[in-house]
N, C-alpha and C positions, 0 to 999 in steps of 0.2 A: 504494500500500500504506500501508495507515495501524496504527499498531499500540500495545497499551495493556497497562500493567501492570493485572491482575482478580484482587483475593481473591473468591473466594466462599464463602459460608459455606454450612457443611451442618451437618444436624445431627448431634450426636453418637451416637445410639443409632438415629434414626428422621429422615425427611423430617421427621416432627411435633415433634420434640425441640425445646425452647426454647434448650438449651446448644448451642453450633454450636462448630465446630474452622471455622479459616482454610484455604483449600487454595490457595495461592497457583498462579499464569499466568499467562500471553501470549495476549491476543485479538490476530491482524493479520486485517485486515480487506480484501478485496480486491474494490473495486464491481465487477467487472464478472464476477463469479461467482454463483451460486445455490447454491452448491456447501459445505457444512461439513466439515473434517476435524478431529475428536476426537482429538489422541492425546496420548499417558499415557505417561510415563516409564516406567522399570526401580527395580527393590529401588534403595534407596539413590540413586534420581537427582536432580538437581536441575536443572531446567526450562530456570535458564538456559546451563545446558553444552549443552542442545539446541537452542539458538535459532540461532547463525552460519550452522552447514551443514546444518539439515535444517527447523524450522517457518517460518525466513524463506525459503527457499530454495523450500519447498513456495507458499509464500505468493507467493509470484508468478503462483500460476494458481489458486488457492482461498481460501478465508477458513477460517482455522486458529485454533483454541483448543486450546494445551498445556499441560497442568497434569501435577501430580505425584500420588503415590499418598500417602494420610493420613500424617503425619511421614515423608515418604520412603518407606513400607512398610510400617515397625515398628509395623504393627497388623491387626488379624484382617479378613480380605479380604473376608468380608459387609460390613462397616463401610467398605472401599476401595469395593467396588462400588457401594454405595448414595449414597456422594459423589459419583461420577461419573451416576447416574441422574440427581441432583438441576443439577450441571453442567451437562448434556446441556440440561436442560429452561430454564433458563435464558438458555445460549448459544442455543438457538432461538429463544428470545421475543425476545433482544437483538436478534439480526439477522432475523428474522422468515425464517427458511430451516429447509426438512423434509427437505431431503436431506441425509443424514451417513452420513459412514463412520467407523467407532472405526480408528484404530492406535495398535498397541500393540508396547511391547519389551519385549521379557523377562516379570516379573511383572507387569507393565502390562499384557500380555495377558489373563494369569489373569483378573485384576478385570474388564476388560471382558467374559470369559467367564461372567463369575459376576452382573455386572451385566445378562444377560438375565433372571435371576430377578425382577427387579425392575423393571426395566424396561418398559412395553408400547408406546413409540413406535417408529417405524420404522427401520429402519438398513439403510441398500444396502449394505453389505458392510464385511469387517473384513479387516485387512491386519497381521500378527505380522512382528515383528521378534527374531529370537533367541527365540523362543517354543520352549518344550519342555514334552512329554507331560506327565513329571513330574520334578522333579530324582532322586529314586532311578532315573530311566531313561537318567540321565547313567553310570552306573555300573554297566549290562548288555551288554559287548557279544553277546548274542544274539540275533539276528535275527528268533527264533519270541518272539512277543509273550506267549505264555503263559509265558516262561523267565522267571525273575528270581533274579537270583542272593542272594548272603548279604547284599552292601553296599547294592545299590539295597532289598531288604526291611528294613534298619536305618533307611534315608532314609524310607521310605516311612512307618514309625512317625512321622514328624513333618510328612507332611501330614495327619494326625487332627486337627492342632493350627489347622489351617485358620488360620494364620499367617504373615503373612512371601512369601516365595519358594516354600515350601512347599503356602501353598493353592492350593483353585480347580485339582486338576489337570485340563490341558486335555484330558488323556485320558478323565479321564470327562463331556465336555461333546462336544455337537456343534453346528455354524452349519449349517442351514437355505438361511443367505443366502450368496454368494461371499464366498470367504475365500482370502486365498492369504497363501502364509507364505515370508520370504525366510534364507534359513538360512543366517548365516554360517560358512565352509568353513574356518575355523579359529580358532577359537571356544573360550579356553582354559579359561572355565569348564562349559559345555555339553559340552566334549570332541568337539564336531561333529567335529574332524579325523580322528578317528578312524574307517574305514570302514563298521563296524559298527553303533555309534552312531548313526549318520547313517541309516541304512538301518531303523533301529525309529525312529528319529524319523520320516520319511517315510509308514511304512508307518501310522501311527497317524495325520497327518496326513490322510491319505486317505481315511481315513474318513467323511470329511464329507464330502456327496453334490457340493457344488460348488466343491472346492476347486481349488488350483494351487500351486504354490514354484517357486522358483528356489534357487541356491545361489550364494553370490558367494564364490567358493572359495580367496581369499587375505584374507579379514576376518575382524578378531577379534570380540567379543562386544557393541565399542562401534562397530562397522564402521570400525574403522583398522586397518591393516596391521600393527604393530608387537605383539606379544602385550603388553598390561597396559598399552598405551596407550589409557588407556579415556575419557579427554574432553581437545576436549570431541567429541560425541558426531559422526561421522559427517566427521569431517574432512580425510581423506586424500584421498579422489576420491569427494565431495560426488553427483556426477550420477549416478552407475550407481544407487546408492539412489533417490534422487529420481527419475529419470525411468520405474523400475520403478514406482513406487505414482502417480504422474501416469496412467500407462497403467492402470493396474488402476485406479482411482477413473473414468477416462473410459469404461470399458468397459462399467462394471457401471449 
């Protein structure tokens, strides 16, 4: 395993933009794979809280590129996705490999969701982490997907904003290609623990013609045990994660 600190630059407004923002990452590189996995932090993550127990860890059987979302987030998720297209195409030509799978956590999902707009190179399947429909969906427990109550319709007023945590809801996108989504079972900002919740999460999930989840029903939002111990990211019992998205990248 060999591994390298990678800004890459994107542009600011457009691939063609002259001004570029930094997106800083982790290339590990592992010879004896063919194999890429993309993934993309959460609102507000920083790359290297994911690097101990989940892109090195992954990186013993693939060659991983993990970067983060434009400042963390704190910007309009057209402008997220469109860094990661230019990413994408990049980390390809570095290691001259066409097979990729995007994973994604939390708002990291979104972008990657939003990033098939842009996108036309190929991708064997995408793998969510703490991924949700939309955050006002955190805030209905009613199981009929046409219900929305008074709080998730206030939330909902600020994915317009296509900003932040907010955009890209994954409810109005679908994957084509396998997707599967691993949903942690207690989960203090998603509210997963809640039965309900869990059940319009699901149901919306399924919608995608070739999906799958799992639930890892003692993790919180940053897959550790402890509520609000959130990095670094995946630290508690490293393998149930990891060996979930090994399987699912081998399958597809």
């Amino acid at each position: 395993m060999e591994k390298y600190k990678l800004r890459i630059q994107c542009g600011r407004s457009s691939p063609e933009d002259p001004k570029k923002v930094s997106i800083p990452g982790e290339l590990i590189v592992y010879p004896g794979s063919k194999k890429l996995l993309l993934c993309v932090t959460g609102f507000i993550g920083d790359f290297r809280d994911y690097l101990p127990y989940f892109a090195e860890k992954l990186g013993e059987d693939f060659n991983i590129y993990l970067t983060e979302l434009r400042r963390k987030g704190w910007a309009n998720i057209d402008n997220c996705s469109r860094d990661l297209t230019e990413i994408d195409k990049r980390i390809r030509e570095l290691l001259g490999i066409d097979e990729v799978t995007y994973i994604g956590h939390s708002a990291g999902m979104n972008a990657i969701a939003q990033s098939r707009k842009f996108n036309f190179l190929k991708i064997k399947g995408f793998y969510g982490i703490c991924a949700y429909p939309s955050l006002g969906d955190t805030r209905t427990r009613n199981i009929d997907l046409e219900k929305r109550g008074l709080k998730q319709r206030t939330v909902d007023l600020l994915g317009k904003l296509n900003f932040g945590p907010f955009g890209s809801e994954l409810k109005e996108c679908q994957f084509e290609e396998p997707v599967r989504f691993a949903i942690a079972g207690n989960d203090e900002l998603l509210r997963t623990y809640d039965p309900k919740i869990l059940e319009r999460f699901r149901k919306y999930f399924r919608r995608n013609p070739k999906e799958s989840e799992i639930v890892f029903d003692e993790m919180n939002h940053c897959f550790n045990y402890t509520p609000w111990n959130l990095k670094p990211f995946n630290r508690d019992k490293p393998v149930l994660l990891i060996e979930d998205i090994k399987n699912f990248v081998d399958s597809i």
